[in-house]
C-alpha positions in Angstrom: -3.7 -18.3 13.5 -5.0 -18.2 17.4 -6.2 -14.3 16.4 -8.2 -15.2 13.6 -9.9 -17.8 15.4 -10.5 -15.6 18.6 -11.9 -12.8 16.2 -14.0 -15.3 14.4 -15.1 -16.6 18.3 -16.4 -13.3 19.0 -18.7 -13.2 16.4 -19.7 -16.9 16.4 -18.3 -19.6 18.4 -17.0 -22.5 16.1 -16.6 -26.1 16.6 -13.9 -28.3 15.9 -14.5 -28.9 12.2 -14.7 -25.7 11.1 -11.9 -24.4 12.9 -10.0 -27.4 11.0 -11.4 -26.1 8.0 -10.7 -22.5 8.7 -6.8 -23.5 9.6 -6.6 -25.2 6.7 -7.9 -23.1 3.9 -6.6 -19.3 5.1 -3.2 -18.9 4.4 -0.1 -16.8 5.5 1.1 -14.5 3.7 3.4 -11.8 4.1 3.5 -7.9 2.5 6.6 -5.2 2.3 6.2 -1.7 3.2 4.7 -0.3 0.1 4.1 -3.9 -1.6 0.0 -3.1 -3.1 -2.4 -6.3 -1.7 -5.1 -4.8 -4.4 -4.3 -2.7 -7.1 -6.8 -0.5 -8.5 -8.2 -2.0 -12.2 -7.4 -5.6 -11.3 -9.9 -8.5 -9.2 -9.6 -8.8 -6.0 -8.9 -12.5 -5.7 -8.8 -12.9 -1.3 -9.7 -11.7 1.5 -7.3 -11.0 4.2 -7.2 -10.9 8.0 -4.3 -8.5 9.9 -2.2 -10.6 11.8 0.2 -7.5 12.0 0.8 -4.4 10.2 -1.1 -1.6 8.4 -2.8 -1.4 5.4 -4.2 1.4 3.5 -7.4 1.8 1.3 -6.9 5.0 -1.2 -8.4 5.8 -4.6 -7.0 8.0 -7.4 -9.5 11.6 -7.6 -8.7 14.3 -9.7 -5.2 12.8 -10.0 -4.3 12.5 -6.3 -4.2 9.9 -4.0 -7.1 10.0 -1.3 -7.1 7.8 1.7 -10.7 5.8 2.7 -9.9 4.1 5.3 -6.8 2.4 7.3 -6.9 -0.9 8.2 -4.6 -2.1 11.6 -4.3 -5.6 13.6 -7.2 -7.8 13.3 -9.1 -6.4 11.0 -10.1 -8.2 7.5 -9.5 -6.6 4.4 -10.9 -6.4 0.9 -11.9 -5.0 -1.9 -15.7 -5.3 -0.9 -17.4 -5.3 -4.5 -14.5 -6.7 -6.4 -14.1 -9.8 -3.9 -17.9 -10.5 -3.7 -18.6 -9.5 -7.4 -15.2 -10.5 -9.1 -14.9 -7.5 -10.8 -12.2 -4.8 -11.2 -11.4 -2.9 -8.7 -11.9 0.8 -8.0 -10.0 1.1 -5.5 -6.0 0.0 -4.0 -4.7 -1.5 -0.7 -1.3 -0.9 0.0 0.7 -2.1 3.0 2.3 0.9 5.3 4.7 -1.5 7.0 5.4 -5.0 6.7 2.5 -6.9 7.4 1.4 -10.5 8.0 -1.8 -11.2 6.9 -4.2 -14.4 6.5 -5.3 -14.4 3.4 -8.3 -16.6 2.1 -9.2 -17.2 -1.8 -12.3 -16.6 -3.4 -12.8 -20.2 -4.2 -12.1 -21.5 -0.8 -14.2 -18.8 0.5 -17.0 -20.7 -1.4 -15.8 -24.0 0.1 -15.8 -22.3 3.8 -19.0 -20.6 3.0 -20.7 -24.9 2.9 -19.7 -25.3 6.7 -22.8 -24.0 8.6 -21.2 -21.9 11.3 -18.5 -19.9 9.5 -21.7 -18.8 7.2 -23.4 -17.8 10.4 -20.4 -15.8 11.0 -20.2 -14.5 7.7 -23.2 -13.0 7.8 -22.8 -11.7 11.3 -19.8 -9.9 10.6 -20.9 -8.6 7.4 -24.0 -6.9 8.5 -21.8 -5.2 11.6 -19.7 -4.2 9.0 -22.4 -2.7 6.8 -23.8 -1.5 10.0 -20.6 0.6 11.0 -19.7 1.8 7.3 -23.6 3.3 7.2 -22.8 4.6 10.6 -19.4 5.7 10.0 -20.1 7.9 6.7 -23.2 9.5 8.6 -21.5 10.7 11.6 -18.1 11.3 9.6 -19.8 13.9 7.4 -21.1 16.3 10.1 -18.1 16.6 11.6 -15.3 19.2 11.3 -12.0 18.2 11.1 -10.9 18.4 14.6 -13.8 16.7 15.3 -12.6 13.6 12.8 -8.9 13.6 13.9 -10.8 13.3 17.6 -12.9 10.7 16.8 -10.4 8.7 15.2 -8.0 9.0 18.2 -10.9 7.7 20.4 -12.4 5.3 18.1 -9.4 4.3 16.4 -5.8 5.1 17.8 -4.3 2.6 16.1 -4.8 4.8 12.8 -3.2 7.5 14.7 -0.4 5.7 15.7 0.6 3.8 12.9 -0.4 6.0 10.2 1.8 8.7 8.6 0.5 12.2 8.4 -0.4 12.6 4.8 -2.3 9.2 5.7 -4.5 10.8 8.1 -4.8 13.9 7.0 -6.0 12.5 3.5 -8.5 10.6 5.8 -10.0 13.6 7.0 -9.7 15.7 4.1 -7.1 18.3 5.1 -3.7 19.4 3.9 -1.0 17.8 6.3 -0.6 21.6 7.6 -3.9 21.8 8.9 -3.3 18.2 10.8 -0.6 19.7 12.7 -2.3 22.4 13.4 -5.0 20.5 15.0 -2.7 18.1 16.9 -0.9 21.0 18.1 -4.5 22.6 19.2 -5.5 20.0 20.8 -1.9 18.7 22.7 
């Protein structure tokens, strides 16, 4: 659990009690390649944190599987507006190797939520994350797709390297033939 706490660290250092607390409610859990964390039409009932592995975010358009985002080590995961909302979800999560996750409920969320510094860290990393999804979608859009593969093998290698082609190319909205393409321009 040393990586959740360090990530949690960065964004607000804890003390002793709620790092007790934070031990005690998060759990480990463990997914097989291809095992779904959140399937689309059901709640999302936890949060997770990547201890190891890769997950995938992807909805179902026109009939096809389209990637959002992929999620690598150290990184929490959810369905944003089921979690927060306890609603269906629009949207799946699927693991693309086996992965090790920490996984917090939405009740003990609640519980967490009462200790004054993980809510100061709750609220920290929420708004970065807001921050970087607004940011994200801006600059993602103007780009072409050389441009995305590029800025996802700057910003994010760990996409690149864990991630199968479909994966990616779904990410950046081209057919896996265009990916190669632009790997191959680029090499």
């Amino acid at each position: 659990m040393v990586e959740l706490i360090q990530v949690i660290n960065s964004f607000q250092e804890l003390d002793l009690e709620t790092e007790d607390a934070i031990k005690k409610y998060f759990v480990i859990e463990k997914f097989k390649k291809g095992e779904f964390i959140v399937e689309e039409g059901k709640i999302c009932r936890k949060v997770y944190f990547i201890k190891a592995g890769t997950i995938r975010r992807f909805c179902s358009e026109d009939g096809a599987e389209v990637t959002k985002w992929i999620y690598t080590d150290n990184q929490f995961v959810t369905s944003l507006s089921s979690f927060f909302e306890q609603k269906p979800s629009f949207e799946s999560f699927q693991a693309c190797e086996e992965t090790i996750v920490y996984s917090l409920s939405y009740p003990d969320e609640i519980i967490l939520l009462k200790y004054p510094l993980f809510l100061k860290f709750h609220i920290k990393q929420l708004r970065l994350y807001l921050s970087k999804i607004n940011e994200f979608h801006h600059v993602f859009r103007q780009m072409n797709a050389q441009e995305k593969y590029l800025y996802l093998l700057e910003s994010f290698p760990q996409i690149i390297l864990k991630s199968k082609m479909k994966h990616i190319a779904s990410l950046i909205g081209v057919s896996q033939e265009t990916l190669s393409r632009i790997r191959t321009s680029i090499s």
